[in-house]
N, CA, C and O of each residue as an XYZ file, in Angstrom:
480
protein
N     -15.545     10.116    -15.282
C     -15.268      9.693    -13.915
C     -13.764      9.622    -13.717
O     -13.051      9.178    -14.616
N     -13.250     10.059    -12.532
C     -11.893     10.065    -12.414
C     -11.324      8.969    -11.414
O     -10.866      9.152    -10.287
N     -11.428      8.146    -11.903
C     -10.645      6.899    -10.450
C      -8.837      7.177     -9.999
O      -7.826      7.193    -10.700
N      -9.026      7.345     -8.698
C      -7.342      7.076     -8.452
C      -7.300      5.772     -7.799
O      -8.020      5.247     -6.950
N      -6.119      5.345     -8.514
C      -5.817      4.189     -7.664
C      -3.942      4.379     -7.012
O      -2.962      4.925     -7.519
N      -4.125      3.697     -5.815
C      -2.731      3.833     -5.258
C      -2.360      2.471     -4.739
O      -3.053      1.619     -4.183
N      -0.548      2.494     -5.204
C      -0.112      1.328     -4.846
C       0.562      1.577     -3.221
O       1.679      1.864     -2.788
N      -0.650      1.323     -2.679
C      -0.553      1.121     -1.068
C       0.937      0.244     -0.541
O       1.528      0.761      0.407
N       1.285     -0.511     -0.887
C       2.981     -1.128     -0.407
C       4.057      0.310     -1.001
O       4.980      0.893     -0.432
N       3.583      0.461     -2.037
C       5.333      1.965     -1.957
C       4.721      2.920     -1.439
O       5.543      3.770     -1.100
N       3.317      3.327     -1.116
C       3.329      4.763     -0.221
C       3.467      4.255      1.105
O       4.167      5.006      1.783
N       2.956      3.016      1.864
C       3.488      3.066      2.948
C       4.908      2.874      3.525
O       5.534      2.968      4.581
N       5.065      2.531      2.145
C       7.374      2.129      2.774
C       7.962      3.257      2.383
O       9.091      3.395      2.853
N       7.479      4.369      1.477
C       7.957      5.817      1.593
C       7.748      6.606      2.808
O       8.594      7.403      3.214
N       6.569      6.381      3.426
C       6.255      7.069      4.417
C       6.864      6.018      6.232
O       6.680      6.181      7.438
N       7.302      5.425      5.709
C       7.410      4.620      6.872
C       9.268      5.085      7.138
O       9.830      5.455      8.169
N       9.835      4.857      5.686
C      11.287      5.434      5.539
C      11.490      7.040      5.746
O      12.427      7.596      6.318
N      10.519      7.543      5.214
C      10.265      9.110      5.733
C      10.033      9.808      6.688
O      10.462     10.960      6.742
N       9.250      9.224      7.723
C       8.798      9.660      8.953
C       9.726      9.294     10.229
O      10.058      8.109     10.240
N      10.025      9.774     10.891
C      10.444      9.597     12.259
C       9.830      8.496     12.692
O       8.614      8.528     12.508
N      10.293      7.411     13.267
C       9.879      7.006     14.709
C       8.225      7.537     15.349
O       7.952      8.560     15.978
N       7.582      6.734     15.032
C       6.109      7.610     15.952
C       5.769      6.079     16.695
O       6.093      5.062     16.081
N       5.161      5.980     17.921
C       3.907      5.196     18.177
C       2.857      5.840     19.002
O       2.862      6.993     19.434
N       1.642      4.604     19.208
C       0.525      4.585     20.115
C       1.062      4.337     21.734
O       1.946      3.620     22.203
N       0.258      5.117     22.233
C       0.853      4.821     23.754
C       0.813      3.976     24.485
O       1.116      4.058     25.675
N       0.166      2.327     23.505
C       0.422      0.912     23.557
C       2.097      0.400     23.602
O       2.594     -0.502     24.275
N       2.713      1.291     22.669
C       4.057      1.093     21.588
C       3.840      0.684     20.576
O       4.699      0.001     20.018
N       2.416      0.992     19.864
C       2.672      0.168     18.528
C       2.799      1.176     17.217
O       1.967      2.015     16.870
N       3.717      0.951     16.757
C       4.430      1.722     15.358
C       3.455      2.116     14.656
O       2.571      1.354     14.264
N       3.508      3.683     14.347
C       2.306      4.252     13.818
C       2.844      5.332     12.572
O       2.143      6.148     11.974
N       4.203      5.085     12.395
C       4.709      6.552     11.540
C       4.178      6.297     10.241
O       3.486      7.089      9.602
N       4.604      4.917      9.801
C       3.774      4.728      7.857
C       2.800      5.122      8.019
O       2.446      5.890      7.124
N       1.825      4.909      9.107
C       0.137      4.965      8.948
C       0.421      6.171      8.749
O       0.363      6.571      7.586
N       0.802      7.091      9.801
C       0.755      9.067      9.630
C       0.900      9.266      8.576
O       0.021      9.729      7.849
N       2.244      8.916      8.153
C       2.618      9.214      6.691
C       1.896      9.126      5.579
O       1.872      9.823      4.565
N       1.067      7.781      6.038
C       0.484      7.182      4.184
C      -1.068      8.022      4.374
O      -1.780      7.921      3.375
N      -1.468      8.567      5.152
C      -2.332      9.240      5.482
C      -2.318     10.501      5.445
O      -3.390     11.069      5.235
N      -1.252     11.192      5.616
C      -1.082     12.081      5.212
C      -0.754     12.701      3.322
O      -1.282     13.692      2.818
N       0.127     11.863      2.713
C       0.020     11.747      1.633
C      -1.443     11.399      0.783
O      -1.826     12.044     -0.193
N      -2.023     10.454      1.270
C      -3.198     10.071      0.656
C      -4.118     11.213      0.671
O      -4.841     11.350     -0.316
N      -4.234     12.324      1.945
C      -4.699     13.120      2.117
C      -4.404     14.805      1.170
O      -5.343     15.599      1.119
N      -3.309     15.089      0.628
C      -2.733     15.628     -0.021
C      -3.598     14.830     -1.639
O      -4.571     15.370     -2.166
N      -3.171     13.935     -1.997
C      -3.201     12.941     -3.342
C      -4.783     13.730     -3.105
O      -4.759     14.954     -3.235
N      -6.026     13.139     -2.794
C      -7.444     13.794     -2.815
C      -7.669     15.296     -2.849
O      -8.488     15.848     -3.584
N      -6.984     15.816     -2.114
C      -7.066     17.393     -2.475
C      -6.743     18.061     -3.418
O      -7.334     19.043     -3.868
N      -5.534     17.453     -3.878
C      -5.215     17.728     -5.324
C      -5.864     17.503     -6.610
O      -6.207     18.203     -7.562
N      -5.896     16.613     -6.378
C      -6.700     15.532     -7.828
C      -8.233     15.468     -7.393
O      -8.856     14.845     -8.253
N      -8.845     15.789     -6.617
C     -10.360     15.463     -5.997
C     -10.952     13.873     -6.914
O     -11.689     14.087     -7.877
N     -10.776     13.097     -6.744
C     -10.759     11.977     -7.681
C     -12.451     11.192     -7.134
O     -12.929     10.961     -6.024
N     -12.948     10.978     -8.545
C     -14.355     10.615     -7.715
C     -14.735      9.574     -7.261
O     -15.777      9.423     -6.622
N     -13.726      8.511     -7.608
C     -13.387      6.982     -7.021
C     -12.179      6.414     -6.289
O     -11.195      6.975     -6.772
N     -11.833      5.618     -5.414
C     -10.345      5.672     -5.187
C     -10.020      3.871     -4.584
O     -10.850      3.278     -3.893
N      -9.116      3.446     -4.876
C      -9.259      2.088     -4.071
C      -7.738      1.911     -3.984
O      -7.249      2.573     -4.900
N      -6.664      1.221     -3.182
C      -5.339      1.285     -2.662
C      -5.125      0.410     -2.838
O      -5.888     -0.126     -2.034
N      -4.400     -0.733     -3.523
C      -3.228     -1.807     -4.267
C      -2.616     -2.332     -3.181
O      -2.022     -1.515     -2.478
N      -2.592     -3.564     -2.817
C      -1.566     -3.825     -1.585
C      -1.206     -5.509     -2.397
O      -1.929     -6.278     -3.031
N       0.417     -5.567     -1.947
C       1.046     -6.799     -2.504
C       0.382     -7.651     -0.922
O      -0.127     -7.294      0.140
N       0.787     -8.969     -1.611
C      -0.135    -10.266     -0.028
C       1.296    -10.788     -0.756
O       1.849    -10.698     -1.852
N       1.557    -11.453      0.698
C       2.717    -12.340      1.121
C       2.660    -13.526      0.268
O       1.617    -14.150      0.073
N       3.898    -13.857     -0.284
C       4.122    -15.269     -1.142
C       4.518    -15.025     -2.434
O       4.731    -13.850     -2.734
N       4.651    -15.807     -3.190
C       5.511    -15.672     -5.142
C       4.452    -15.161     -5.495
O       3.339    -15.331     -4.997
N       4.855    -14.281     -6.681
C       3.378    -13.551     -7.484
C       4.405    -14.351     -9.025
O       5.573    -14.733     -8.959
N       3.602    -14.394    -10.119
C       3.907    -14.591    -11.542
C       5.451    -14.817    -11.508
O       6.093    -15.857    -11.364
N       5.860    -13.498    -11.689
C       7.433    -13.203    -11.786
C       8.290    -14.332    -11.150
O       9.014    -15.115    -11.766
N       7.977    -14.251     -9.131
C       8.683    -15.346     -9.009
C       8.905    -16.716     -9.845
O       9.993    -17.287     -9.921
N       7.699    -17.160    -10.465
C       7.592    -18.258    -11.064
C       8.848    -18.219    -12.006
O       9.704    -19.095    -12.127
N       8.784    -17.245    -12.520
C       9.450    -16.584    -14.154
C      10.734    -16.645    -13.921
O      11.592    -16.926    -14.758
N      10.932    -16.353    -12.643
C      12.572    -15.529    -12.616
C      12.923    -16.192    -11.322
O      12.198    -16.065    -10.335
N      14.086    -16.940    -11.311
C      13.959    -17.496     -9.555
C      14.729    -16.575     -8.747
O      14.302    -16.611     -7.593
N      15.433    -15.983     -8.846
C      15.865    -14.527     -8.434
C      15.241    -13.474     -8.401
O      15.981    -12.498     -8.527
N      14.177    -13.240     -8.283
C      13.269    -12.143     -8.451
C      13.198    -11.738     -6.820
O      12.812    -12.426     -5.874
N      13.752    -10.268     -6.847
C      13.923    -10.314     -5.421
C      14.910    -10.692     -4.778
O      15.173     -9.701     -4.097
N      15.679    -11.508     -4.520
C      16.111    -12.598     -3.845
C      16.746    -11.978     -3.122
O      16.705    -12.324     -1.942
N      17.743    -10.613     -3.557
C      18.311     -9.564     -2.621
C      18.070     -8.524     -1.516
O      18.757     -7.894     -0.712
N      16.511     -8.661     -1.918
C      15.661     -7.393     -0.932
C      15.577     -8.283      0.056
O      15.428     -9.501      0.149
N      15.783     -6.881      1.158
C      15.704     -7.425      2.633
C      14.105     -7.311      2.496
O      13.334     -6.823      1.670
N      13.964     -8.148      3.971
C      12.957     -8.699      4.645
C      12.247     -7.077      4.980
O      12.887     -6.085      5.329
N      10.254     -7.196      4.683
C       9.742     -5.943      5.917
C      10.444     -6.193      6.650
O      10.802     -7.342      6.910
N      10.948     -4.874      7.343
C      11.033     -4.373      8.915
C      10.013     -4.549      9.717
O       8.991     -3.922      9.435
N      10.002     -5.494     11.001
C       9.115     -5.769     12.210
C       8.320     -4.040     12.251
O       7.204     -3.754     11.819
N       8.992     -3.417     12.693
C       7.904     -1.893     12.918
C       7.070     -1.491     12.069
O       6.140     -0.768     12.427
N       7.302     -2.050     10.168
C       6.495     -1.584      9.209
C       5.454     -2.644      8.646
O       4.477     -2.378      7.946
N       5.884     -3.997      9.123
C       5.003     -5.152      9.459
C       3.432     -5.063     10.060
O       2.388     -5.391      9.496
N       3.650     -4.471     11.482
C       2.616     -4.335     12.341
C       1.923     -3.348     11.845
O       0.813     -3.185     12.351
N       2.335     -2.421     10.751
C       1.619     -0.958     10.755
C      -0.021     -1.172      9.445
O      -1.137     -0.659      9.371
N       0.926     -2.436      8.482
C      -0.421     -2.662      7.071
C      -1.840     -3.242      7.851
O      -2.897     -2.661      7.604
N      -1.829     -4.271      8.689
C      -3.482     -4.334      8.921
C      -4.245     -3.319      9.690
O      -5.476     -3.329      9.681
N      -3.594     -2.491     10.320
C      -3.959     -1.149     11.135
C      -4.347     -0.292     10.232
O      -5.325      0.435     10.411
N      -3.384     -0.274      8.796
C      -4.047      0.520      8.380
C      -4.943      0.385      6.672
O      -5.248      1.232      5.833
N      -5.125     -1.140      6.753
C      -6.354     -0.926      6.177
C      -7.789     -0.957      6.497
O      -8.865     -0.762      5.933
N      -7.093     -1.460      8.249
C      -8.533     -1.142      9.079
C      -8.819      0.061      8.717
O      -9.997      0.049      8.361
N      -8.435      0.967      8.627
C      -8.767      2.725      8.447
C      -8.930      2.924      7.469
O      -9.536      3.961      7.203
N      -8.631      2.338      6.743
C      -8.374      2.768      4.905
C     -10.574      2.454      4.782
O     -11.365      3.220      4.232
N     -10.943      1.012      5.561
C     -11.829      0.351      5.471
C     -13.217      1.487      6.275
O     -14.402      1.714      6.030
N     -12.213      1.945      7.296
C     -13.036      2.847      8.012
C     -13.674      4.076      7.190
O     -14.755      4.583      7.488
N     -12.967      4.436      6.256
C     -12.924      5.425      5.488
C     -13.449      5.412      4.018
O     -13.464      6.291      3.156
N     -14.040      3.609      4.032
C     -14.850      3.333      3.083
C     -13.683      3.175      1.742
O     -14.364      3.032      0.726
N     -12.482      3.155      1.454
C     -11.734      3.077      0.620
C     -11.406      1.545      0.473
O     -10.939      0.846      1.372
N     -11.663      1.211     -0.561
C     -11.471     -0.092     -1.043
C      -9.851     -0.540     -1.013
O      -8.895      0.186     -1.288
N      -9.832     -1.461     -0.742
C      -8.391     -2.444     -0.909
C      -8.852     -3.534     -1.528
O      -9.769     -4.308     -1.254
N      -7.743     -3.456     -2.788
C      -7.745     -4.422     -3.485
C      -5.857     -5.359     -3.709
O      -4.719     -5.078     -4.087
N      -6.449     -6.239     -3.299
C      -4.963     -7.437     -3.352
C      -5.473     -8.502     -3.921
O      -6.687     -8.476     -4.120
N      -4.621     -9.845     -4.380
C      -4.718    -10.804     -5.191
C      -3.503    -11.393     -4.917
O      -2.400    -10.884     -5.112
N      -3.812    -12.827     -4.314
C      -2.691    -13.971     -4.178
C      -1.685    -14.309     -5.988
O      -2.068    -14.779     -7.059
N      -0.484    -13.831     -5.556
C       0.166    -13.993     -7.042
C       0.133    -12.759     -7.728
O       0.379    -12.771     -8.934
N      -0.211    -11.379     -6.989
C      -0.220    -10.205     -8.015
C       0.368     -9.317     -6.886
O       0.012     -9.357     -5.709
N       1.503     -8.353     -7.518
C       1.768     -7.508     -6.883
C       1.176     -6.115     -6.952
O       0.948     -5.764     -8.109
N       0.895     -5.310     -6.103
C       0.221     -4.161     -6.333
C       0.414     -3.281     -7.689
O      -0.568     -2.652     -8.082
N       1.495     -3.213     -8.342
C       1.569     -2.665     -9.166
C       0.874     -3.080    -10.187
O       0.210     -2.339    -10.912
N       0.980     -4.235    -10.302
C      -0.130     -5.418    -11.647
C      -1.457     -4.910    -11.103
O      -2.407     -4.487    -11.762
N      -1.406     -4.967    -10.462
C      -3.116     -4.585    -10.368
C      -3.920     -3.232    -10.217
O      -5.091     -2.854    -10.217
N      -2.435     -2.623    -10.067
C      -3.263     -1.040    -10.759
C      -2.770     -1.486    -12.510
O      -3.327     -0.794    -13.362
N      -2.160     -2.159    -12.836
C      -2.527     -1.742    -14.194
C      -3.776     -3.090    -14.729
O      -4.016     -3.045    -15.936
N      -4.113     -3.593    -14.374
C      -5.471     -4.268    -14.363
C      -6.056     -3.444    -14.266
O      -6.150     -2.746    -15.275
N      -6.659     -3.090    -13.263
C      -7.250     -1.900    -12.722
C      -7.810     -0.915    -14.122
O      -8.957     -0.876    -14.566
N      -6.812     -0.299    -14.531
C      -5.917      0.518    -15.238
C      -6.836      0.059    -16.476
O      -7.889      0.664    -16.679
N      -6.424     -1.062    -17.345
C      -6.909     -1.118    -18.251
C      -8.204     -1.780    -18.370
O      -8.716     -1.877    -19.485
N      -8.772     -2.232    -17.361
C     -10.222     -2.502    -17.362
C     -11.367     -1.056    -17.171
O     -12.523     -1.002    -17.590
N     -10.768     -0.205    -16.573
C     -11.948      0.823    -16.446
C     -11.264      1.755    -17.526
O     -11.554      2.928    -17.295
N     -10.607      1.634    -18.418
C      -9.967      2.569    -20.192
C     -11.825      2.812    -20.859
O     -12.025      3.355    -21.947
């Protein structure tokens, strides 16, 4: 069985930094979604993977902070336009039957390697 898993917070801030300016004819910021959708769409064609579920960090200290009180401390804040774009699009992700998996205190990356070494 081939599972992909993707860390949904860096493909949508690649694609959000990558893409132009897009919205809905509401105004609401839609370029990460294009983007991470489009990539995700590419990622399956390539790899045809027979399971797939997308990693997303949730707001607040994960481990590390605990560990390190500087962890971070320099990174700017989401951007308001790339803010509004994550529950939109795991509505779709959801639409599309693709699992999201997050955890209070884990950043997406920890949990693809959870992930990772539980289905070895």
């Amino acid at each position: 069985m081939k599972l992909m898993t993707l860390d949904g917070n860096s493909i949508i801030n690649r694609a959000f930094y990558g893409i132009r300016p897009l919205s809905a004819s509401d105004g609401t910021p839609t370029n990460a979604i294009y983007g991470f959708l489009n990539i995700l769409q590419k990622l399956i064609s390539e790899e045809s993977p027979d399971a797939l579920c997308v990693t997303f960090d949730l707001p607040g200290p994960t481990f590390r902070h605990e560990r390190y009180e500087d962890y971070k401390a320099h990174r700017k804040p989401m951007p308001d336009d790339l803010r509004v774009q994550l529950p939109i699009l795991k509505e779709v992700l959801d639409a599309m039957n693709i699992p999201c998996v997050e955890e209070a205190g884990w950043e997406a990356d920890d949990l693809l390697g959870a992930l990772a070494k539980k289905c070895e």
